[in-house]
DOVEXVO-226995 format. One record per residue: x, y, z of N, C-alpha, C, CB in turn; residue in one letter. Coordinates in steps of 0.1 Angstrom, whole numbers, plus 5000, padded with zeros to 4 digits. Glycine has a CB too. Example, Ala and Ser with C-alpha at 12.3 -4.5 7.8 and 13.67 -1.06 7.14 Angstrom:
BEGIN
513249435078512349555078513249675078511349555090A512849785071513749895071512950005079514149945057S
This chain:
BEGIN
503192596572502092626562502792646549501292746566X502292586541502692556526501892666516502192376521X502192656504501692806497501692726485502792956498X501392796474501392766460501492886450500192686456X500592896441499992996430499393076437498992946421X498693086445498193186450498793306468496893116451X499793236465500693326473500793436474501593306471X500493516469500393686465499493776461501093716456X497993686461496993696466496893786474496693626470X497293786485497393896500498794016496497993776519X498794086491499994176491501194226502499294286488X500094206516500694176529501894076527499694116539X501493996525502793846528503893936523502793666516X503793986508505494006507506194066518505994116494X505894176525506894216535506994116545506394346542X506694016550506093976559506693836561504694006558X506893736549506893606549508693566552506193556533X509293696550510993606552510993656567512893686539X510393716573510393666589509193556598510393816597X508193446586507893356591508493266589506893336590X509493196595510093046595508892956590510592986611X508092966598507092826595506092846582505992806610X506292956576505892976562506492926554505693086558X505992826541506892836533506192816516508092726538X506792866509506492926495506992786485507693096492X506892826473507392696465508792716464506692686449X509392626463511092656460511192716449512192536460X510692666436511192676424510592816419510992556415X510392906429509793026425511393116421508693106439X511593216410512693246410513793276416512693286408X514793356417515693406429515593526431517193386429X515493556441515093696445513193716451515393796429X512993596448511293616455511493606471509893476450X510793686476510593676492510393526500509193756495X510893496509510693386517511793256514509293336515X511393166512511792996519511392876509510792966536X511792866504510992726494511492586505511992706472X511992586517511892496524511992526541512892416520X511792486553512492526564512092376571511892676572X513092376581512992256593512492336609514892156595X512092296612511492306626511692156635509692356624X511592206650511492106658509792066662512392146671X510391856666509191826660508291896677508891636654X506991826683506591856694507891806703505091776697X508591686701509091646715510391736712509291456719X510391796705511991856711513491816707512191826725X513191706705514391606700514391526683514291476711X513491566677513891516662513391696655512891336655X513891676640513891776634512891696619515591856633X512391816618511191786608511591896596509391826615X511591856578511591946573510891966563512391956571X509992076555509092086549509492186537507992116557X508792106526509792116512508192176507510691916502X507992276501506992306491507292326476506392436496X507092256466507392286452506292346443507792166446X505892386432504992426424505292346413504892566422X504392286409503792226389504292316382501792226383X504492276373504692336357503292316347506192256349X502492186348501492156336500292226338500991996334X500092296332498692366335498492496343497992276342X499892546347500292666358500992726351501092646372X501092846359501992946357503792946354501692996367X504492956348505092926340506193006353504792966324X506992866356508192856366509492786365507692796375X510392786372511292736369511792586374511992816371X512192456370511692326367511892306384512692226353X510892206389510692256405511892086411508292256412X512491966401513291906400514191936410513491906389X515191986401516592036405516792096420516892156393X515892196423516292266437515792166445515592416441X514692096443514291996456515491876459512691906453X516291836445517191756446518191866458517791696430X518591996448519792046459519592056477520092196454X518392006479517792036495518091896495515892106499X517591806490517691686495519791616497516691596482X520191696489521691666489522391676501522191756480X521691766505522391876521521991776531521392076526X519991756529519791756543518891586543518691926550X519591486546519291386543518591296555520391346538X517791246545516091146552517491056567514890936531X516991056575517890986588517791006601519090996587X517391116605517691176620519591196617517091036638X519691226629521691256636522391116627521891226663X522291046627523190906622523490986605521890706621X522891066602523091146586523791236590521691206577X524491266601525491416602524691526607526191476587X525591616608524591746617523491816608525691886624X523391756596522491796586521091696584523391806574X521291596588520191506590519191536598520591406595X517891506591516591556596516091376599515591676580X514991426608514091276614512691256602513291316635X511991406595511191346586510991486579509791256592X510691426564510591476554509091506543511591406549X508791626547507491606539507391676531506391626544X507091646517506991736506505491756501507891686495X505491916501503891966493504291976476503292166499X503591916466503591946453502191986453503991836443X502792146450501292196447501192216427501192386456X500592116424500592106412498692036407502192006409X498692066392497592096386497491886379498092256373X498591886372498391726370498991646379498891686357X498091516381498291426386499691386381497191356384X499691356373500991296366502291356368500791296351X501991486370503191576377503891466393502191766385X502491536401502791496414502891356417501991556421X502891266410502991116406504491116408502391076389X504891126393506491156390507591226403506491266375X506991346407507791386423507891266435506791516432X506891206434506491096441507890966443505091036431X507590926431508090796423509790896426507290766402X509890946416511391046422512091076436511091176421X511091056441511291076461511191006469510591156468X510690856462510490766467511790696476509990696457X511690676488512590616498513690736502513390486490X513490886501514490986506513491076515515291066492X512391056513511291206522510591066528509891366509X509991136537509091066544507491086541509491086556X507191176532505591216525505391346513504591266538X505191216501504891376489503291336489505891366468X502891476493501391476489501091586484500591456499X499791596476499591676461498591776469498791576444X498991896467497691986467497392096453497992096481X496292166458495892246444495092216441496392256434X493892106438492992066434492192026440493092016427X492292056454491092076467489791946467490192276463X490391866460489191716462490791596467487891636438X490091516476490891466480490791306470490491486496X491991246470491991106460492290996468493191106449X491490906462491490796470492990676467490090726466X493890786467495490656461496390666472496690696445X496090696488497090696500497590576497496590696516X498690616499499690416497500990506503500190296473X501390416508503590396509503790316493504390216528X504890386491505490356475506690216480506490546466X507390156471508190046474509290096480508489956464X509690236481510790286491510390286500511490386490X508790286507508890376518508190516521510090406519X507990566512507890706513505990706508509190806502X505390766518504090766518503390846504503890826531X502290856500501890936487500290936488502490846471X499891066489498891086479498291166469498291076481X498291186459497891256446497691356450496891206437X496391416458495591566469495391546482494091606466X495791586490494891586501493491636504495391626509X493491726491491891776497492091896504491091666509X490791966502490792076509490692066524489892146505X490592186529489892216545488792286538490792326558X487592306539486592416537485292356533486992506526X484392406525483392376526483192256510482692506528X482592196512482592126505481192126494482892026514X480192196500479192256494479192356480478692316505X480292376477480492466467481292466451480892526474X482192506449482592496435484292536439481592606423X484692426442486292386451486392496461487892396441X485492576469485492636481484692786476487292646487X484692806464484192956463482292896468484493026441X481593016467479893026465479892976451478993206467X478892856449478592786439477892906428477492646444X476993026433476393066420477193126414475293136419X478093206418479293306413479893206400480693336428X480493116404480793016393479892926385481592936397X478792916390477892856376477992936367476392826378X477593076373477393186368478193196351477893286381X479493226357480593246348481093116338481693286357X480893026343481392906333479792866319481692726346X478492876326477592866318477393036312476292786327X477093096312477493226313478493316302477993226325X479793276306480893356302480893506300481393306291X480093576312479993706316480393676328478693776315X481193836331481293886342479893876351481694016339X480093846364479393846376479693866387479093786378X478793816400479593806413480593776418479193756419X481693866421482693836426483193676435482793956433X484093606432484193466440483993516455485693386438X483493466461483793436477483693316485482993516484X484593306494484393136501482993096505485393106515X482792976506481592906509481692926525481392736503X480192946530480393006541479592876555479593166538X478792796545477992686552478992576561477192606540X478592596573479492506589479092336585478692556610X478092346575477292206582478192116569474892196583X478592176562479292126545480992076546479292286532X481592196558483092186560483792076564483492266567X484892026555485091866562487091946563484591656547X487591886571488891916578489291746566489091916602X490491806556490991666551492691696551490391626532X492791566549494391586553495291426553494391656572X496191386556497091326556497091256572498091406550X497491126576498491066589498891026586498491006600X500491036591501690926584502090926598502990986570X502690776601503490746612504690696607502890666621X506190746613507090746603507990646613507790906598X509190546603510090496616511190586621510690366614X511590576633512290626644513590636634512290536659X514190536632515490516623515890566612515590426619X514590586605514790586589514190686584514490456581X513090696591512190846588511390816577513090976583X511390696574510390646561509190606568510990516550X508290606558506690586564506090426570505590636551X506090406581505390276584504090286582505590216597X503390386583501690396583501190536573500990426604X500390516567499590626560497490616559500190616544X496990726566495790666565495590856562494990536581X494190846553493290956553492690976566492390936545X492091126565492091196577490991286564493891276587X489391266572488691326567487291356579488491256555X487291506583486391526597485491626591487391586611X484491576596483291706598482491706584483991876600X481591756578480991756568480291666564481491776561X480191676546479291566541480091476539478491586529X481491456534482291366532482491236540483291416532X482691096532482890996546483891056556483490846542X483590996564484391016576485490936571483790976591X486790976577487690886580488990916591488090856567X488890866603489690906613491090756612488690946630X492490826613493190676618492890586628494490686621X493190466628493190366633494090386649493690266622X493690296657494490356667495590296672493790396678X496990336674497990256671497990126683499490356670X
């Protein structure tokens, strides 16, 4: 599970997050913040290793340190291949850019193209219609989209925020949208090759709600 800006939100996590492995925070958060800006895990079968890179935006966010550089120093170590890359070689590479402009998570993209096996954009909780494999290989899309309700004003209760943007008074506190019949599950499928860990397949993954449907194709 990937994190962004709102990481600290819950006051809990800080004690809590440098003993979840499978949690992980942006890298380019300073030195000395709690947790992991990357971790690898094994995949279901046991036998390849998966690793998951979370970065944070700079355009339009909170003011961090350039999220570039450390993802290169991870990529230096632990290289796109399975075992044929040394005992440091991972089987697939997915990177979260949780970032505000498109153009950001574009450029991570294009940058990472043919070394990870998937940069996809979160933060802006509408999903974009630009799934593609880039000419290296490496799968992309701009957002995946939320999980949640889709009925609302990017997941909060719509009046709370009409409220405040037409408005510009204080009001009802945000709270998530609570309607079952609105929630669509969105997301990413990438099928990666065995060899190279680069992407042979990418299709949207959009369930439940008002949203088109879209389930993958079956291999």
């Amino acid at each position: 599970m990937t994190l962004g800006n709102h990481a600290w939100d819950q006051k809990e996590l800080l004690g809590q997050i440098g003993r979840l492995p499978q949690l992980v925070r942006p890298i380019n958060y300073p030195d000395g913040t709690p947790g992991r800006g990357f971790t690898i895990l094994p995949a279901k079968n046991g036998r390849h290793k998966v690793m998951v890179i979370n970065a944070m935006g700079r355009v339009f966010m909170d003011p961090l340190d350039d999220p570039f550089p450390p993802v290169e120093k991870v990529l230096n170590i632990h290289r796109l291949g399975g075992a044929r890359m040394g005992p440091a070689g991972v089987d697939a590479i997915i990177m979260d850019m949780h970032a505000e402009a498109s153009s950001e998570k574009m450029i991570m993209g294009h940058v990472l193209d043919g070394r990870v096996s998937l940069v996809v954009g979160t933060h802006c909780h509408v999903p974009t219609a630009d799934l593609q494999i880039l000419n290296g290989g490496t799968a992309y899309q701009t957002d995946a989209g939320m999980c949640g309700d889709y009925d609302t004003v990017i997941g909060m209760k719509k009046d709370a925020a009409i409220h405040k943007m037409l408005r510009k008074t204080p009001g009802e506190r945000y709270s998530p949208g609570e309607n079952d019949a609105t929630v669509s599950v969105c997301g990413v499928f990438v099928e990666t090759d065995d060899r190279t860990g680069l992407a042979k397949r990418a299709e949207p993954v959009r369930i439940g709600g008002r949203l088109g449907q879209s389930l993958p194709t079956a291999v």
